[in-house]
C-alpha positions in Angstrom: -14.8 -23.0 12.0 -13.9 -21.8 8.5 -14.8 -18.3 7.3 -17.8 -17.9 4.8 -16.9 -18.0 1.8 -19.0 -14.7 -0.3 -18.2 -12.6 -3.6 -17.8 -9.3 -1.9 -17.8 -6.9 -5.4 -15.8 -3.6 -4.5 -17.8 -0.4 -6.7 -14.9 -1.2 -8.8 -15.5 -4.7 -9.3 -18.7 -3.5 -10.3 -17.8 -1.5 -12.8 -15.5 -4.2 -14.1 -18.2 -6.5 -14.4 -19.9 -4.1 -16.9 -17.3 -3.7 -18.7 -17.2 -7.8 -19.2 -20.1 -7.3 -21.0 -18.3 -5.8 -24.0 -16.4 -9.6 -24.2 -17.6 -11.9 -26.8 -20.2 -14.4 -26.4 -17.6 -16.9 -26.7 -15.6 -14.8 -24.1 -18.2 -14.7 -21.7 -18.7 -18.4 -21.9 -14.9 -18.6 -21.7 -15.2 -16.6 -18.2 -17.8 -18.4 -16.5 -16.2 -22.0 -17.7 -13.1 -20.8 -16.5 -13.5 -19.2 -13.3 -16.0 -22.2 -12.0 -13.5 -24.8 -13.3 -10.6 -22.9 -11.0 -13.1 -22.2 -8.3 -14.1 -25.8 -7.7 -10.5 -26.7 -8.2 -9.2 -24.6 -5.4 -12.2 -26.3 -3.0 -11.2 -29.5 -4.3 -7.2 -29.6 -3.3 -7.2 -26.8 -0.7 -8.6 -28.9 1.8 -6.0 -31.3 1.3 -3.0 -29.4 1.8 -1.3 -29.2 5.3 -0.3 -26.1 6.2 3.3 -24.3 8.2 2.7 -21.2 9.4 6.4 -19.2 9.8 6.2 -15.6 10.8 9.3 -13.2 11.4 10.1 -11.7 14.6 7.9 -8.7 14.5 5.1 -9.9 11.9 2.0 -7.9 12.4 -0.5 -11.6 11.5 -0.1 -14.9 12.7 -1.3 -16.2 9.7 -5.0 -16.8 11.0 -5.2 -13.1 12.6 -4.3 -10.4 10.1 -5.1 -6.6 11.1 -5.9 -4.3 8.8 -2.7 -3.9 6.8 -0.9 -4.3 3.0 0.0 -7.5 2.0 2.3 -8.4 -0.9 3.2 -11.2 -2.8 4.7 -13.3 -6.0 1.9 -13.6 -8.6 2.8 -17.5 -9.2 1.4 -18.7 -5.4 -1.9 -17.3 -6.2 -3.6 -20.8 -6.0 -2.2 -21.9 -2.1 -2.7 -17.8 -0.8 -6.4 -18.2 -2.6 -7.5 -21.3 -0.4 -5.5 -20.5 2.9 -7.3 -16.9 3.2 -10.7 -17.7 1.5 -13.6 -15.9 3.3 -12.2 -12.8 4.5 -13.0 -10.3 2.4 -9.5 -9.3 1.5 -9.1 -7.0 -1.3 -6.7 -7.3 -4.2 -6.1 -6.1 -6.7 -6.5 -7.3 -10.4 -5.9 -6.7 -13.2 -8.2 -4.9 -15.9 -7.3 -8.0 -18.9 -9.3 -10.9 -20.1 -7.1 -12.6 -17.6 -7.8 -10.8 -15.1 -11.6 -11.0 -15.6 -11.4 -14.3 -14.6 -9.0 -14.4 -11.6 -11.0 -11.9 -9.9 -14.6 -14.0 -10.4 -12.3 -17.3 -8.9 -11.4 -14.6 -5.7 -14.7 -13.3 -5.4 -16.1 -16.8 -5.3 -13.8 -17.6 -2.4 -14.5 -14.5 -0.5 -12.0 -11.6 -1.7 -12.9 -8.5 -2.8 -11.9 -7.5 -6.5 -10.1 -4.1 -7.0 -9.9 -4.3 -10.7 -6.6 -2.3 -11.7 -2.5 -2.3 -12.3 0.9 -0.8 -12.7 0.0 -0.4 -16.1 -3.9 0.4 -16.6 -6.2 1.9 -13.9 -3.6 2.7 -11.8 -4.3 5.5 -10.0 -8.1 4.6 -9.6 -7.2 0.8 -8.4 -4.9 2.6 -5.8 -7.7 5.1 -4.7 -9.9 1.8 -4.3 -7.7 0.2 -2.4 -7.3 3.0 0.1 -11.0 2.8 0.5 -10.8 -0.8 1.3 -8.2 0.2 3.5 -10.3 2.5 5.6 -13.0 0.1 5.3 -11.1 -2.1 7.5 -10.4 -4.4 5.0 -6.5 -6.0 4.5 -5.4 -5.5 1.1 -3.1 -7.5 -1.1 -1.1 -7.0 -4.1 0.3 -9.6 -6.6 3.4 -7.8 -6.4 5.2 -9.0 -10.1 2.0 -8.7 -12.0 0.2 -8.5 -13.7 2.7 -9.8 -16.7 6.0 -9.5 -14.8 8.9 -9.2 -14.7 8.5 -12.5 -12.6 10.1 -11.6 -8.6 10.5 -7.8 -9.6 8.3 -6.1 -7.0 5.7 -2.8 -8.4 6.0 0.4 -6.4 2.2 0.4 -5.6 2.2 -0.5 -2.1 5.0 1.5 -1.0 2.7 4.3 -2.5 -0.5 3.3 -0.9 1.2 3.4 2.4 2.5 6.5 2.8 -0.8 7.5 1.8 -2.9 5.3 4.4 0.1 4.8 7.3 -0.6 1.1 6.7 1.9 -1.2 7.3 3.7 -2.6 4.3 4.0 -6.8 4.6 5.6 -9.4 2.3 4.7 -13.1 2.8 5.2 -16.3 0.1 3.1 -19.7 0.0 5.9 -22.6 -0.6 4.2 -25.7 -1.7 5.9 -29.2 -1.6 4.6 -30.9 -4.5 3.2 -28.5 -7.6 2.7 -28.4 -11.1 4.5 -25.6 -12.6 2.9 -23.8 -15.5 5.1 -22.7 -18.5 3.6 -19.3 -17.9 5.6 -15.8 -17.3 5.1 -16.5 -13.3 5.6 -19.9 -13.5 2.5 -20.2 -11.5 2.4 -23.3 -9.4 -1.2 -25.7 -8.3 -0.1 -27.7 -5.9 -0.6 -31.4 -6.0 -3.1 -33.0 -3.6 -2.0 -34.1 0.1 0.9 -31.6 -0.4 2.7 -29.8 2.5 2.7 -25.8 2.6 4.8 -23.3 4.4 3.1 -19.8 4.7 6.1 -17.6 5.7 5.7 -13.7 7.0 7.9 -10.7 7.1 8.2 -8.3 9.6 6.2 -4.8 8.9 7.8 -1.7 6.4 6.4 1.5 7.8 6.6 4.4 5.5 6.3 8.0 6.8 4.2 10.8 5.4 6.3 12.8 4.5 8.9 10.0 3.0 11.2 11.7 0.5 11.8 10.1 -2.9 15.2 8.7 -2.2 13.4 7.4 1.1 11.0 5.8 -1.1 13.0 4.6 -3.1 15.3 2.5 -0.3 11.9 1.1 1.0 10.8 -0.1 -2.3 14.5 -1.9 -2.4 13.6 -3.1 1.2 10.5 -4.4 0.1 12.4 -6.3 -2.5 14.1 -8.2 -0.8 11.5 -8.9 1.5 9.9 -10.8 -0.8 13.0 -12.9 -2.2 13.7 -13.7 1.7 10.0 -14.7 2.3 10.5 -17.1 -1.1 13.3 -18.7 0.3 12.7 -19.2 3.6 9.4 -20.6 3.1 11.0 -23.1 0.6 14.0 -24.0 3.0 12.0 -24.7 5.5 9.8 -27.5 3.9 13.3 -29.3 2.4 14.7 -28.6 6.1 11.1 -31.0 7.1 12.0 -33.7 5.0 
């Protein structure tokens, strides 16, 4: 049975949405053309694709199971993570830009919940919402290399949020056979219809309380790589299907 799909607006998804009101009229139009058009989009192809699931030894999710937990990926594999978790009322975070207005409406639409925020504005609020998400019992989810890159250069956030929560850090990447490739900082990629995906998982980063900053520091590096080995793997493994 497939999940419901429900906007789920976080209190700071709410106050995003006033602050949308501030946009343009030809802004606001932009929005709701936008996010509809990439909505229906994602329903469109996402049922098409035919999905791998390939967790490490140790991964905390199966990829249909995930406890409560932070989840981290490449910004450009937004599209095939989108459709495979629709309807669970995982929180991410987005950014507080024009862009980001957007993306989070397509998320809400398919059942995340919006924690409007970045590296580089809201930060400290978007964190503190996504600890409340967290002890909610809601999984959270960063796109790691955004909001405007570098592209494969992970944030510190998550690192952060877990020694805070005790949360399990995870990387995972969304390979896609077939794809368009946008000529964007991310490189963002929609797959093509009838394409096959590989969903791969890392095993867990635990960070302790009372982690020192040079302890921090190796862990963000450990995420890192995480996240190249997550990239790669999944994308080996659909040439190795061929």
């Amino acid at each position: 049975m497939e999940p419901t799909e429900q906007a789920v607006p976080t209190e700071t998804g709410k106050k995003s949405e006033n602050a949308s009101r501030s946009f343009s009229l030809r802004q606001r139009f932009s929005l709701w053309l936008i996010s509809w058009t990439g909505y229906l989009f994602i329903r469109l192809i996402g049922p098409t694709l035919r999905y791998t699931i390939v967790p490490e030894p140790g991964c905390v999710s199966d990829g249909r199971t995930v406890p409560t937990s932070i989840w981290c990926f490449w910004h450009r594999c937004l599209i095939p993570v989108g459709y495979f978790f629709r309807g669970r009322q995982f929180a991410i975070m987005i950014s507080q830009s024009f862009d980001g207005a957007y993306i989070a409406r397509i998320v809400q639409k398919l059942g995340f919940r919006a924690v409007r925020g970045s590296s580089s504005r809201g930060a400290v609020g978007a964190l503190l919402g996504m600890r409340q998400e967290l002890e909610k019992g809601h999984v959270t989810a960063f796109t790691i290399d955004g909001p405007r890159g570098p592209r494969y250069v992970a944030k510190r956030g998550p690192i952060m949020l877990a020694k805070m929560t005790g949360c399990s850090v995870n990387a995972f990447y969304i390979a896609v056979e077939r794809a368009w490739v946008l000529n964007s900082w991310d490189q963002m990629i929609i797959p093509k219809p009838f394409s096959r995906a590989c969903a791969y998982g890392s095993s867990p980063l635990h960070v302790p309380a009372n982690a020192t900053e040079s302890e921090m520091e190796a862990l963000h590096q450990q995420l890192q790589a995480a996240l190249e080995r997550c990239r790669e793997q999944a994308e080996q493994t659909l040439l190795a299907s061929r």
